[in-house]
Each structure stands twice: as C-alpha cells, then as structure tokens.
N, C-alpha and C positions, 0 to 999 in steps of 0.2 A: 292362703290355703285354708279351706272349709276343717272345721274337727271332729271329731265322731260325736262330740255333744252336739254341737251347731248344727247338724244335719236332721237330729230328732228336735230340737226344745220346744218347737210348735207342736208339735203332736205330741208330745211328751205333759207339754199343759192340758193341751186338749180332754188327752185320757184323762190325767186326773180331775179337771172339771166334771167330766162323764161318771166317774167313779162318784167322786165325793157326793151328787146327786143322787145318783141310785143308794149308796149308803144311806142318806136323809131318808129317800125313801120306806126306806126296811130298819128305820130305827126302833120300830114294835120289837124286833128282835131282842133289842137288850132290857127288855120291862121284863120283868117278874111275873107282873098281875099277867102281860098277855098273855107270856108261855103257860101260868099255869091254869088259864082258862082254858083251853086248846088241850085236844087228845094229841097221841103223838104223832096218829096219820095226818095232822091237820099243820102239828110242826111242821112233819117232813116236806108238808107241801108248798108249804109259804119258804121255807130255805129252800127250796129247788128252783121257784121262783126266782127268789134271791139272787141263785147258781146262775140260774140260767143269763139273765140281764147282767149280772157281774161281767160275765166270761167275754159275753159279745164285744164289747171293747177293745179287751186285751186279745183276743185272740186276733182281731181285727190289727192291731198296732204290729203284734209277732208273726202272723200270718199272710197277713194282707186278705180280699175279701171278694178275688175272683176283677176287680174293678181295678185297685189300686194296688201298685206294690206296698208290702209290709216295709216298717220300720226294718227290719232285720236286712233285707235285703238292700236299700239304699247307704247302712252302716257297711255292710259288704263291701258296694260299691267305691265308698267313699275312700275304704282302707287300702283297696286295691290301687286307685290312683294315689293316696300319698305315699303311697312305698313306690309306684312309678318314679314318682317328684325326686322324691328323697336321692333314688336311684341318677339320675341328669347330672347330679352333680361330678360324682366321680365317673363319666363318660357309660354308662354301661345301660346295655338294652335289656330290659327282663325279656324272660321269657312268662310265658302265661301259664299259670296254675288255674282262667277261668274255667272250672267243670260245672256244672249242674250238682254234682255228685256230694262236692265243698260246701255250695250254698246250702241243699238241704240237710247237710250234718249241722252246719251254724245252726239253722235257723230251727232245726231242731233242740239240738240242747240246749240252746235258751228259752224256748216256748216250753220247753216241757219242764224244766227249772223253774220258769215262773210261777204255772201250772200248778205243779206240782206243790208247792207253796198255799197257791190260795186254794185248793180245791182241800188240804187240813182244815182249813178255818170252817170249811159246811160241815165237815165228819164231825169238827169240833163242838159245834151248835147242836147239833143232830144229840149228841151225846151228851153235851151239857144240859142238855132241855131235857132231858129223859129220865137223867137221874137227879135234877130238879125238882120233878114235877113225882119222882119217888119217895123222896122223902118230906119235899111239903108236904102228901098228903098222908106222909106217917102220923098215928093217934098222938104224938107230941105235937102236930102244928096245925093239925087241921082237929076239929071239935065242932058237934052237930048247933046249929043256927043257935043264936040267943044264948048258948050254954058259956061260964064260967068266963063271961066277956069281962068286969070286974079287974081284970090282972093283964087285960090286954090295952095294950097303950096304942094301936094303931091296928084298926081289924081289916080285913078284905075277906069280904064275903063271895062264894063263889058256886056256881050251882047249888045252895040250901047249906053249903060248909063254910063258915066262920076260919080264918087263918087268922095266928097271930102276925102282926105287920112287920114288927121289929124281927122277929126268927125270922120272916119272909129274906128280909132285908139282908141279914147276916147269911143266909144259906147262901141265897142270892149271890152276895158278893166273894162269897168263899169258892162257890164253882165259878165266879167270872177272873178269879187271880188262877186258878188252874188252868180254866179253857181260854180265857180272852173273850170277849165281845164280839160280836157279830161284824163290826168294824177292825179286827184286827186278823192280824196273820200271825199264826204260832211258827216264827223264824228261827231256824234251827243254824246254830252256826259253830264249827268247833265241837260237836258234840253236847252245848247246849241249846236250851228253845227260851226263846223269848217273847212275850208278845207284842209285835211288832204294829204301830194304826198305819191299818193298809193301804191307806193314799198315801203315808210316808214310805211303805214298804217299796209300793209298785214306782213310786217317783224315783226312789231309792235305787229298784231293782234295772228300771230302763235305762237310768244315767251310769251305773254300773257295768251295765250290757254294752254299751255303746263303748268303752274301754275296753272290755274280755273281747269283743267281736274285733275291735281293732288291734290288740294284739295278736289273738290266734291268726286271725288272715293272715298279717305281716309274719309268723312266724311260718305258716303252710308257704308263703310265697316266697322266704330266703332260702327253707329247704328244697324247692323246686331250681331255686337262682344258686344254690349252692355257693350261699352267703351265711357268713355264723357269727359275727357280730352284729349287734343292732346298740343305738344308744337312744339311752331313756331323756323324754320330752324334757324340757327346761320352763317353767312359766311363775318363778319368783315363788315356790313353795314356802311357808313358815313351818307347817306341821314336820313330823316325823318324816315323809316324802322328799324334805331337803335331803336326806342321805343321799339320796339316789339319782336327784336332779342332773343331768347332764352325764352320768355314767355310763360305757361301757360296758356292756354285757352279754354273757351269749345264747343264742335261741335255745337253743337244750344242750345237755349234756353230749348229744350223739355231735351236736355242731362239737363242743366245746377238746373232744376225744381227736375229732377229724383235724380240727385248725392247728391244735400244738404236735398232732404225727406229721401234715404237712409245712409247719414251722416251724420248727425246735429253735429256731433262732428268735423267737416271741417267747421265750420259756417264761417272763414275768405273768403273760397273760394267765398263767395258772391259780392263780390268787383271782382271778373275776371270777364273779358268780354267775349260775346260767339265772333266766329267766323263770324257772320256774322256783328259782331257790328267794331271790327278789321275793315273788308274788304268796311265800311260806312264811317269812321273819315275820315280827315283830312291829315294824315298821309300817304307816299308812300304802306307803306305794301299792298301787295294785290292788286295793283292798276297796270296800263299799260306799263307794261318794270319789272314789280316786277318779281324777282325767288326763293321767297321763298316760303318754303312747310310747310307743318305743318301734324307730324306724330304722330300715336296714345302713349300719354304717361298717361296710367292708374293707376293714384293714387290709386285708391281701393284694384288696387293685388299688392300694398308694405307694408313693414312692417309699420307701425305703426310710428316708429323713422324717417325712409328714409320719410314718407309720411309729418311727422310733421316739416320736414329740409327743404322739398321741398317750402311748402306751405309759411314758414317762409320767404325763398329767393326769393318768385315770389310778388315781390310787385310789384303795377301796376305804369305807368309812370304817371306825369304831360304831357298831351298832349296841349302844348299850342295852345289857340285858335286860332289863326291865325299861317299857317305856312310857313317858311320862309324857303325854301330848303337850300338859298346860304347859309344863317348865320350857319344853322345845320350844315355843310359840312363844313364850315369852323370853328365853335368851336369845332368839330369832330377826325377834322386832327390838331387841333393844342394840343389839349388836350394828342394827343399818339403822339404826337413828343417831349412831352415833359417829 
C-alpha cells in the first residue's frame, strides 16, 4: 500500500528544485548595497517579481494547473483508498463520503495555510527594505561625498552619498533577525514566529500536508461509516511518536460520546484519547515532519473476545510532561540494541 508521502516525493523534490532556483535568482534581495540603491517603487517591484515566479510552483503543486491534478487532490485520493484497504479486513463495505464539496475544503485549507505563510515573507521584504533604506539614510549614516571618510572603515557610496559600510552592515543585520531574508518564511507556530529557510519550510510544509490530508479524509470518511475508532500507523518510531505508535484512538470526541453511550460495556475505552487531543500534546506525533496515519480500526464490528484483547493491550502512555526528544531517541535505540 502506496503512503501519503510516497505519492507526492517526486513532485515534492521537484518544487523545491524549482524554489531553491528562483530564490538564487532573487538573492540581490538580501544585499544591503542593492536595496538601498533602489527607491521603494523599484523594491516593490523587483519583490512582486519575486511574488509572482515564487507562487507559480506551489500554487501549481496545491492547486493543480487546469492540465494536471494538484498534489492535494491525489493525497485525497490516496487516503480514500487506504481507509477502503484498512476497512477489507474486518468485512465491511464503506460507504462513500466522495463529494466535490470534501475535496475543495482540503485542498483549500492547505493551499491557503501555505499561502498564507509565504505571501508574510513579501509584506516582510516590502517593510524591511523601507525602513532600511530610512534610517541608512539618516545624517548618522549617510554624509555628503569625500566628507569625514577618515573614520569610516568600509564606505559605499551611493547616488553622491558616502555610507558608513560597517553601520550599513549592523542595520542591515538587525532588520534581517526581525524580518528574515528574502529566502525565509516568518513561521508562526504556537503563538510564536520564527524564521523559517523557505525551501525548508515548504519541504517541511508538503510532507506535513500529506499527513493532515490523510488523517482529515480518514476521519470525514469514519464519520460518514459511522466508525469512532482509528489506530495510529506503526513504522519503528524512536522520537517522542513511539508514545503513540500502534494506539487506539478515537476520531473526535463526538465519536468518542457516541461509542461509550452505545457501549457501556467498553467503559475502559474512556481513558483513550481522541485524535485531536493526540495531535495537541507534547509529543512529535502529528506535528511538522510527522508520517504517520491513522486508519479506521472498528471495535464494534469484532467479536466480542478480539474486541476485549484489543482494548486490554491499548493501554495509554505516561506522556511526560516535558519532552526531551534527544533522551527519547537515545533511551529508544539503546533499549533495542540491547
């Protein structure tokens, strides 16, 4: 069975080849001397440039381009058959949640999440250049031709005004730790922003999508199958993600209300967490670089015995409250090497 990575990682290289290119292209962005050679109609139009050739790609990747289906739509696709798969086992025919209606909610909220993202980084430039190019040419850093060069250890001279090079450098750098470079993305996560190099971001962001996309589907299509258990993928995790490796969990809380009113004799399942309590904690699971999925496993349609074995083996973890990736990974690997 194909995975929601494996279905983009060729076009997923693709893009960021394409990216990383056009960045090269537009690296005058993060000079000093260019921006403050340049009025700021002449910034605005070289980042629009920028804009414009950035977006083509990804919107192409999240959209698709009138020729080829998007990425977004073939993870769709993908998610839909392995919640079929998953489903063979315990005898049960889905029913179909395909609408039109599904697809462009997905492929909305990730194209506009992406979006949304790098279209900061222009406003960012846009504003970094501006008030760059105000206070270079405040009387402390700019000084009329040949005047009082003596003290300046590195000049750049620029339309008849002499700048000191070293103050260039320091301003310079001090709006590029606020704004970020014209290669990065100001990534807001948690309530904080960070800045993020955008071929890391958007590599970051498609391999992340290709998970969100395969569990939302898988969780739209148990609520249609009026199924409330799913368990999470297994694939030899070291990180924080071992918590949850192989667990039992349930799609939402609206599942999680429905299964214990129609089962009261499952009353342990109370202690499982739903899915979106998983994708909250502390823990990697579900979080940015995660690959794991989580497919429909319906306790209700097993026997009785299977069902009471299940539940028996799904004890929940200690999630400690602070988490330590490196220790995890290294009690991880040392524990099966031994």
């Amino acid at each position: 069975m194909k995975t929601a990575e494996t279905v983009i990682r060729a076009k997923r290289i693709e893009l960021g080849q394409r990216i990383g290119q056009i960045m090269r292209d537009y690296d005058h962005l993060n000079d000093a001397e260019f921006i403050l050679s340049k009025n700021p109609a002449e910034v605005r139009r070289v980042v629009n440039a920028y804009r414009e050739k950035l977006l083509m790609p990804i919107y192409k990747f999240f959209l698709g381009d009138g020729r080829a289906y998007s990425q977004i739509d073939q993870l769709i696709w993908q998610a839909q058959a392995d919640f079929d798969e998953a489903l063979k086992v315990f005898d049960v025919t889905p029913k179909k949640a395909r609408t039109e209606k599904l697809l462009t909610a997905i492929r909305s909220e990730y194209t506009n999440r992406v979006l949304g993202q790098v279209e900061n980084t222009f406003r960012d430039i846009i504003t970094k250049s501006i008030q760059f190019q105000t206070l270079a040419r405040s009387a402390q850093l700019a000084t009329t031709a040949q005047a009082n060069l003596s003290n300046v250890f590195r000049a750049v001279t620029i339309d008849g005004k002499t700048y000191d090079g070293t103050k260039i450098d320091n301003l310079w750098q001090m709006m590029t730790e606020r704004y970020g470079r014209s290669d990065t993305v100001r990534y807001s996560r948690n309530g904080a922003g960070y800045n993020f190099p955008m071929r890391s971001y958007i590599d970051m962001r498609t391999q992340t999508t290709a998970g969100e996309v395969s569990r939302m589907v898988s969780a739209v299509e148990a609520s249609v199958n009026e199924i409330y258990t799913g368990r999470i993928s297994r694939h030899g995790a070291v990180d924080s993600c071992s918590f949850w490796e192989g667990k039992i969990v349930f799609y939402s809380q609206v599942a999680k209300d429905t299964f214990l009113q129609l089962h009261p004799e499952y009353s342990e399942a109370q202690e499982w967490p739903t899915l979106q309590q998983v994708e909250a904690d502390g823990t990697h699971m579900f979080k940015p670089q995660c690959k794991h999925r989580i497919l429909p496993y319906p306790i209700q349609f097993m026997t009785e015995k299977r069902a009471r074995a299940d539940i028996e083996k799904n004890t929940m973890p200690r999630i400690p409250e602070k988490i330590n990736e490196t220790k995890i990974v290294e009690k991880n690997l040392e524990s099966r090497a031994a």
